[in-house]
N, CA, C and O of each residue as an XYZ file, in Angstrom:
328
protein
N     122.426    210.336    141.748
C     121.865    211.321    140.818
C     123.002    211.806    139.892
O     123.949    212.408    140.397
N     122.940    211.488    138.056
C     123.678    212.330    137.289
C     124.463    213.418    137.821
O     125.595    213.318    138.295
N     123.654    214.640    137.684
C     123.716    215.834    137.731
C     124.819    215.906    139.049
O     125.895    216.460    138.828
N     124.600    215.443    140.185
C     125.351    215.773    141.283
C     126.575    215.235    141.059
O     127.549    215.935    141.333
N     126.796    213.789    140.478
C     127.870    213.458    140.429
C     129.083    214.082    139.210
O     130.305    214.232    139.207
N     128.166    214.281    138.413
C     129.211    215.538    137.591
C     129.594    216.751    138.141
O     130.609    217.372    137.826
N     128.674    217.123    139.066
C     129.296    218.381    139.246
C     130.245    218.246    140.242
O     131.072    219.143    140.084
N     130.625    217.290    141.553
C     131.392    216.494    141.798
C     132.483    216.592    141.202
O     133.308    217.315    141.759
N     132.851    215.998    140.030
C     133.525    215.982    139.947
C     133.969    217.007    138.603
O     135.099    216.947    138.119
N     133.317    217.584    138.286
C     133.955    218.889    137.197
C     134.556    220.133    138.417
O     135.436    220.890    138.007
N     134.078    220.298    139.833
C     134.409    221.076    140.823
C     135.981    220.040    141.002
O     137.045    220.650    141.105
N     135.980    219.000    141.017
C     137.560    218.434    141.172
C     138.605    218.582    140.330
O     139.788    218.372    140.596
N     137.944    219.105    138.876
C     138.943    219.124    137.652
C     139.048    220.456    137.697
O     140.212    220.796    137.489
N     138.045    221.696    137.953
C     138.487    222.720    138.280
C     139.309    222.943    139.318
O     140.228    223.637    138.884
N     139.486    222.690    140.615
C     139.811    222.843    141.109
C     141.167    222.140    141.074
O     142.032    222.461    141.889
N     141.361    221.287    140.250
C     143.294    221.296    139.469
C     143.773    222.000    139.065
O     144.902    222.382    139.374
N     142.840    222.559    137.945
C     143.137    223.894    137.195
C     143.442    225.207    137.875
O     144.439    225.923    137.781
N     142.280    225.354    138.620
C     143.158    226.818    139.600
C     144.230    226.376    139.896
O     145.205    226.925    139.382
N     144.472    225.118    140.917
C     145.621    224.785    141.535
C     146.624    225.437    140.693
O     147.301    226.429    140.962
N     146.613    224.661    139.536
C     147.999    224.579    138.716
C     148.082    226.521    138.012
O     149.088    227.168    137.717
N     147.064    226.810    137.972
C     146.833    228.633    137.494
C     147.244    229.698    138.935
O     146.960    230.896    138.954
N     147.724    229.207    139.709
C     148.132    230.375    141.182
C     149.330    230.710    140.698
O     150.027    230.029    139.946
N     149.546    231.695    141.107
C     150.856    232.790    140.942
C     151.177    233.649    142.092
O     152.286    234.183    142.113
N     150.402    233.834    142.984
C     150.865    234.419    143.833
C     149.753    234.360    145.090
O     148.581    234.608    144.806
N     150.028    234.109    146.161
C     149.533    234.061    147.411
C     147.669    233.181    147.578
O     146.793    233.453    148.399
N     147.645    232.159    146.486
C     146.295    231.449    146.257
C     145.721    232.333    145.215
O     144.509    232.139    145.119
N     146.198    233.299    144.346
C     145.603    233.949    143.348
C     145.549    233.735    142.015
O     146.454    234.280    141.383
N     144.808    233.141    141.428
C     144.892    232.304    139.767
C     145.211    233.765    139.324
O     144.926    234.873    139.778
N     146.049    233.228    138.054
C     146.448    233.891    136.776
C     145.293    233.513    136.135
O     145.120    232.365    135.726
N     144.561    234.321    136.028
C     143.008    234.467    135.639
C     143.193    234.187    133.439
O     142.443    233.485    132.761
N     144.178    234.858    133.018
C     144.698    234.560    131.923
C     145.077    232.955    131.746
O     144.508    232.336    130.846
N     145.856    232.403    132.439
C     146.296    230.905    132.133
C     145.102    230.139    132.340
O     144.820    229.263    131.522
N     144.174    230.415    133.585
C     143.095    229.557    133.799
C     142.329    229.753    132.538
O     141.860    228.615    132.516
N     141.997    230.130    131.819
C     140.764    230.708    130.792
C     141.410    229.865    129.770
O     140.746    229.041    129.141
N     143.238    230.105    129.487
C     143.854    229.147    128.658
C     143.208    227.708    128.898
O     142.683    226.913    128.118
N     143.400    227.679    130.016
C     143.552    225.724    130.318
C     142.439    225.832    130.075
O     142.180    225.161    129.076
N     141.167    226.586    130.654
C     139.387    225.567    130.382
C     139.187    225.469    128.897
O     138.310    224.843    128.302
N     140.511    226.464    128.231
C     140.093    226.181    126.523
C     140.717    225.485    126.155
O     140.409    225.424    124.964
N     141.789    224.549    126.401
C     142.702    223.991    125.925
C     141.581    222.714    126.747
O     140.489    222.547    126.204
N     141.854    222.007    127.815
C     141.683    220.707    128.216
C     139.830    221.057    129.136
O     139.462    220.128    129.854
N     139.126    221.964    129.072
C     138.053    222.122    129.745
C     136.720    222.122    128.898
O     135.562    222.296    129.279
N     137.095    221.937    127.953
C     135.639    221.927    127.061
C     135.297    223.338    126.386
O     134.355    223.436    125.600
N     136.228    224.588    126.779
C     135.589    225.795    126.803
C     135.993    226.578    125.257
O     137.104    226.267    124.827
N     135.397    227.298    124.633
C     136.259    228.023    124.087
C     137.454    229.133    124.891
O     137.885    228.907    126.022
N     137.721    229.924    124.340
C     138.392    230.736    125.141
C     137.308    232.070    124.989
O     137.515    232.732    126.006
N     136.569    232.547    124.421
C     135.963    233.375    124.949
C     134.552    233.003    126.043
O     134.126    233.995    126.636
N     134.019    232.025    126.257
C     133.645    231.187    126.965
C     134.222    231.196    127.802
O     133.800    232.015    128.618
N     135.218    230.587    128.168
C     136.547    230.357    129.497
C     136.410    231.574    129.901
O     135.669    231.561    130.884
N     136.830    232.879    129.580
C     136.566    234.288    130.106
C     135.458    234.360    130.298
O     135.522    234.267    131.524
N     134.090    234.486    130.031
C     132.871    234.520    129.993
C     132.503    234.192    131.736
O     131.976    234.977    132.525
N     133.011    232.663    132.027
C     133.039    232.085    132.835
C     133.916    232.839    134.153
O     133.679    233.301    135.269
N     134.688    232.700    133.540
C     135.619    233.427    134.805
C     135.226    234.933    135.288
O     135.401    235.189    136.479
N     134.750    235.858    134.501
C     133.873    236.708    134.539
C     133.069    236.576    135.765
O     133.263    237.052    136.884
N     132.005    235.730    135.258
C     130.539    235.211    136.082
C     131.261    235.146    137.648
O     130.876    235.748    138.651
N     132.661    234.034    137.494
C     133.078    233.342    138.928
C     133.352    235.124    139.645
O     132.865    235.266    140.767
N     133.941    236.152    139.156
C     134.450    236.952    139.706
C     133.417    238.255    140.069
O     133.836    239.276    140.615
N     131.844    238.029    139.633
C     131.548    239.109    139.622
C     130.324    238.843    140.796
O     129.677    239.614    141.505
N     130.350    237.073    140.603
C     129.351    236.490    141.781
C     129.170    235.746    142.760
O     128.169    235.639    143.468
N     130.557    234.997    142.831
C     131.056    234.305    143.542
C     130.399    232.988    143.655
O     129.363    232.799    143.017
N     130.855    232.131    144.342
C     129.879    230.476    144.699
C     128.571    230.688    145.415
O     127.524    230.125    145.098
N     128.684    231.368    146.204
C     127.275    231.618    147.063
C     125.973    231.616    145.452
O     125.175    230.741    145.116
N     126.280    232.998    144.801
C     125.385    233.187    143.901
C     125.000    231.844    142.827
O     123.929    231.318    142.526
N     126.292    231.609    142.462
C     126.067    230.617    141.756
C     125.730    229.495    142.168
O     124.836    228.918    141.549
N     126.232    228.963    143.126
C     125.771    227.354    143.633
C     124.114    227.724    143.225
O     123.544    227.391    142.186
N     123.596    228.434    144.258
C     121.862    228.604    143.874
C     121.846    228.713    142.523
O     120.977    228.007    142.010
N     122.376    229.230    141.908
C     121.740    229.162    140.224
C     122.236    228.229    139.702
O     121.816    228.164    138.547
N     123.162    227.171    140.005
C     123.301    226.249    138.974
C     122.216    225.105    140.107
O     121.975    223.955    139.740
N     121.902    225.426    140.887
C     121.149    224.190    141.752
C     119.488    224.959    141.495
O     118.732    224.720    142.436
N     119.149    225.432    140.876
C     118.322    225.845    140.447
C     117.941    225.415    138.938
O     116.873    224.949    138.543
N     119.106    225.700    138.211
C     119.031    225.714    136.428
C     119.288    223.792    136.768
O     118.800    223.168    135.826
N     119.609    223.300    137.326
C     119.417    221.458    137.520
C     118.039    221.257    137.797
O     117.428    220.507    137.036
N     117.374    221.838    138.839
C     116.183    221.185    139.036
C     115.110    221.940    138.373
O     113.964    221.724    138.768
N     115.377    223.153    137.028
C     114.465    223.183    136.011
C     114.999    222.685    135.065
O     114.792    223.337    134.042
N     115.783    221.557    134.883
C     115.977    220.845    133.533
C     116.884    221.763    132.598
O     117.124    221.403    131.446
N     117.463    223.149    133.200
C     117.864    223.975    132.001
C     119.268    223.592    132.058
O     119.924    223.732    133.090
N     119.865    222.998    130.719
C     121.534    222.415    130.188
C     122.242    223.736    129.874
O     123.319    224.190    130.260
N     121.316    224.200    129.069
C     122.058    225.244    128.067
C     121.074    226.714    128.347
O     119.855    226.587    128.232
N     121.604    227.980    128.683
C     121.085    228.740    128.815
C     121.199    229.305    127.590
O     121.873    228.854    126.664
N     120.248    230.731    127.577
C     119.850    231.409    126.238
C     121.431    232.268    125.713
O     121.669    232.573    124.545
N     122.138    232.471    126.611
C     122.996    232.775    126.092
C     124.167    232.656    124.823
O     124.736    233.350    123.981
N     124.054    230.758    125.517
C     124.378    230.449    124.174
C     125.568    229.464    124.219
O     126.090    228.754    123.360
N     125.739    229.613    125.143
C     127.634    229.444    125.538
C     128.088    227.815    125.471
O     129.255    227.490    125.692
């Protein structure tokens, strides 16, 4: 399935990016990460924050269900805009 295998592996390219964004004790420099998803992640940079936002205010639990949700209603792009 598409969908699974991208997310596969966009969770592997993020998860470089934190790698390489820690500063102290497994804690991203929440600033450099937002850099990198705008520089090499597809993101803008207010986007990249946007995002990092979402990660910090809901964690994976919340989201896994909503992005495994927004896959199996066909939704790419939410109204937001982003």
């Amino acid at each position: 399935m598409p969908d699974q295998e991208n997310l596969v592996l966009l969770v592997d390219e993020y998860r470089s990016f934190v790698h390489e964004s820690v500063i102290d004790k497994g804690v991203p420099d929440w600033d450099a990460l937002a850099a990198r998803l705008s520089a090499d992640g597809e993101w803008t940079l207010d986007g990249a924050q946007h995002l990092i936002g979402l990660v910090q205010a809901y964690g994976s639990f919340v989201l896994r269900n909503a992005a495994s949700l927004a896959i199996a209603a066909g939704i790419e792009d939410g109204a937001v805009g982003l």
